[in-house]
N, C-alpha and C positions, 0 to 999 in steps of 0.2 A: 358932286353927286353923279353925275356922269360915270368919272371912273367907278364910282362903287355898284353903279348901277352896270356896267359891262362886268365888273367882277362878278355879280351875282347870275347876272345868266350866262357867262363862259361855266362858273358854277354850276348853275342849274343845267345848262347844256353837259357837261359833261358827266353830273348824276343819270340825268335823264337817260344820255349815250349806257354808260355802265349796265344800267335796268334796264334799258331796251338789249342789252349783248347780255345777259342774265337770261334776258326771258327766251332771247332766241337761242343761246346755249339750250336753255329746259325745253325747249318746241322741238329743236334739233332731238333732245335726245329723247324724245315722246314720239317722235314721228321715224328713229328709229328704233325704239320697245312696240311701236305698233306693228312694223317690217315684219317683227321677228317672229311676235305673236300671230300674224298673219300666215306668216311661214309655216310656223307650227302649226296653227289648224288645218291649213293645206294638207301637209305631210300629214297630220293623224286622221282627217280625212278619205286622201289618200289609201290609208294604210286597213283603216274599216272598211272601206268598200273594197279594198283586196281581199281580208279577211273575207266579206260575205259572199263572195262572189267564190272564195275558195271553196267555202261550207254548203253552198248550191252545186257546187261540181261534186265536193264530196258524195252527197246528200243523194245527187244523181246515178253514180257507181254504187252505192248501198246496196245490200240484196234484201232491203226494207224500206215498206214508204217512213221516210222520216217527216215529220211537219212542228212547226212551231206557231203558238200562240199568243194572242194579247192578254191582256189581266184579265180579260171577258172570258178570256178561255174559245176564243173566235179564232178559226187557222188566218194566220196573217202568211204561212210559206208551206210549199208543200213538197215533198219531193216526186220528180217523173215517175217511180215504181206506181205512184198510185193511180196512174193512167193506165198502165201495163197491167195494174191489178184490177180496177175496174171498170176501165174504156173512157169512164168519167175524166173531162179535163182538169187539171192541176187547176185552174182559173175556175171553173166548177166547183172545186171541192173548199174552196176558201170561204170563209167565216164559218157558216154553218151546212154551208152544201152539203159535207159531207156524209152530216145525219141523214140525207134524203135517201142514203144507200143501205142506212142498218134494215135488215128482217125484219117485217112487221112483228115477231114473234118477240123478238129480243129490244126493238127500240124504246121500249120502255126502261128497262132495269139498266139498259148501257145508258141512255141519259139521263137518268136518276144518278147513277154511278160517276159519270163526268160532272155532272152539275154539284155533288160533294166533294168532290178532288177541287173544281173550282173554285168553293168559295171556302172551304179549309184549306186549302193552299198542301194537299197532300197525295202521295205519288197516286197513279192511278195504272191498274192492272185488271185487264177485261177479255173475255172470250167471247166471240158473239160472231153470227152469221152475217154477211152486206148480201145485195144481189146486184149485182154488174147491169150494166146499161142493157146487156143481151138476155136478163133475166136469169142469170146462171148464178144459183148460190154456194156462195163460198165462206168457208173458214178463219175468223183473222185473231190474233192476238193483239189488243192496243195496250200501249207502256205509255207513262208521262211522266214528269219529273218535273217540278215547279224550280226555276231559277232568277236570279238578278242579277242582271248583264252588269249593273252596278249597284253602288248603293243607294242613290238618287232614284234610280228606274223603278217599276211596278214589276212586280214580280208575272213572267211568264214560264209557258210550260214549251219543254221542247220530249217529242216523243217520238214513237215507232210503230207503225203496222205491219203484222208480220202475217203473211199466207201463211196458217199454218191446216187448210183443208185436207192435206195427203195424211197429215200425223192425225186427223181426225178420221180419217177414214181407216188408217190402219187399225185405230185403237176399236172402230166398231167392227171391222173385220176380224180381230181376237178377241173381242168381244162375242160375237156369234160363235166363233171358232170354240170356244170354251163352254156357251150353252149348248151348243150340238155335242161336243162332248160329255158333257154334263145329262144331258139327256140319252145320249148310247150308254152311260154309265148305270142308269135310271132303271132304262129299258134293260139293259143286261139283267141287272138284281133282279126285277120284276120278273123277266122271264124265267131263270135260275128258279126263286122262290115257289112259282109255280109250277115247276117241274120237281121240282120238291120239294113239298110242304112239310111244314116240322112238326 
């Protein structure tokens, strides 16, 4: 009994030995699919925070505040222009700061107008007065465009604010320029007519 009894655990030992060299072969090769995957996140880590740090510098050089949103429709980024455009800091102007600059005139209809691009999830195109920190009012165009960084994410808006005060000034300067003419036209016939009645 002896011998059968060392045959069974030289046996069992060497089952044992097999399934312990099994299981550390599958650890081995677990610990390096973790390496790799580690890796990988690194590098596409990496590689998004290059990306965004590109689309900030971009963002910066723009000759528009460009800004981007949460599902809330809340500025989560903003670009420098909008300091330059309204003294207002970039850190100011984040979530909803920015509303605090629209016209009293106009801050109604522009966030009615944001607040359905919001929650329809549809572009938004708007004209409306801000007044800068030093009280000076100005002309802006805002754009959005509702996107999905993927298809997991919520959907956010990335947009642009555009000074366009000078094209506004133009347009009521020929604007006038055409009722003064309109009215030398007026006044001509009128005069005419009265120096000879029909």
């Amino acid at each position: 009994w002896v011998l059968f009894g060392d045959i069974v655990f030289v046996n069992w030992c060497v089952i044992n030995r097999n399934e312990m060299w099994e299981m550390a072969k599958k650890h081995a090769r677990m610990e390096n699919s973790n390496e790799i995957i580690e890796s990988q996140v690194a590098e596409r880590t990496a590689e998004v925070k290059a990306e965004k740090e590109r689309f900030h510098i971009l963002c910066s050089f723009a000759p528009v505040t460009i800004f981007e949103t949460d599902e809330s429709g809340n500025w989560t980024f903003v670009g420098q222009r909008w300091s330059e455009l309204t003294s207002l800091s970039t850190e100011a102007a984040l979530g909803t700061g920015w509303q605090n600059l629209i016209h009293i005139e106009d801050k109604s209809e522009v966030l009615k107008s944001w607040s359905k691009t919001i929650r329809k999830g549809i572009n938004w195109e708007c004209e409306f007065r801000i007044r800068d920190i030093d009280g000076k009012v100005k002309w802006v165009r805002g754009e959005a465009v509702q996107c999905r960084p993927d298809v997991e994410s919520k959907a956010i808006f990335i947009g642009s604010i555009m000074d366009i005060t000078d094209h506004k000034l133009s347009e009521n300067t020929n604007r006038r320029m055409v009722l003064i003419a309109q009215k030398e036209d007026f006044l001509a016939t009128l005069s005419h007519d009265l120096k000879n009645p029909i």
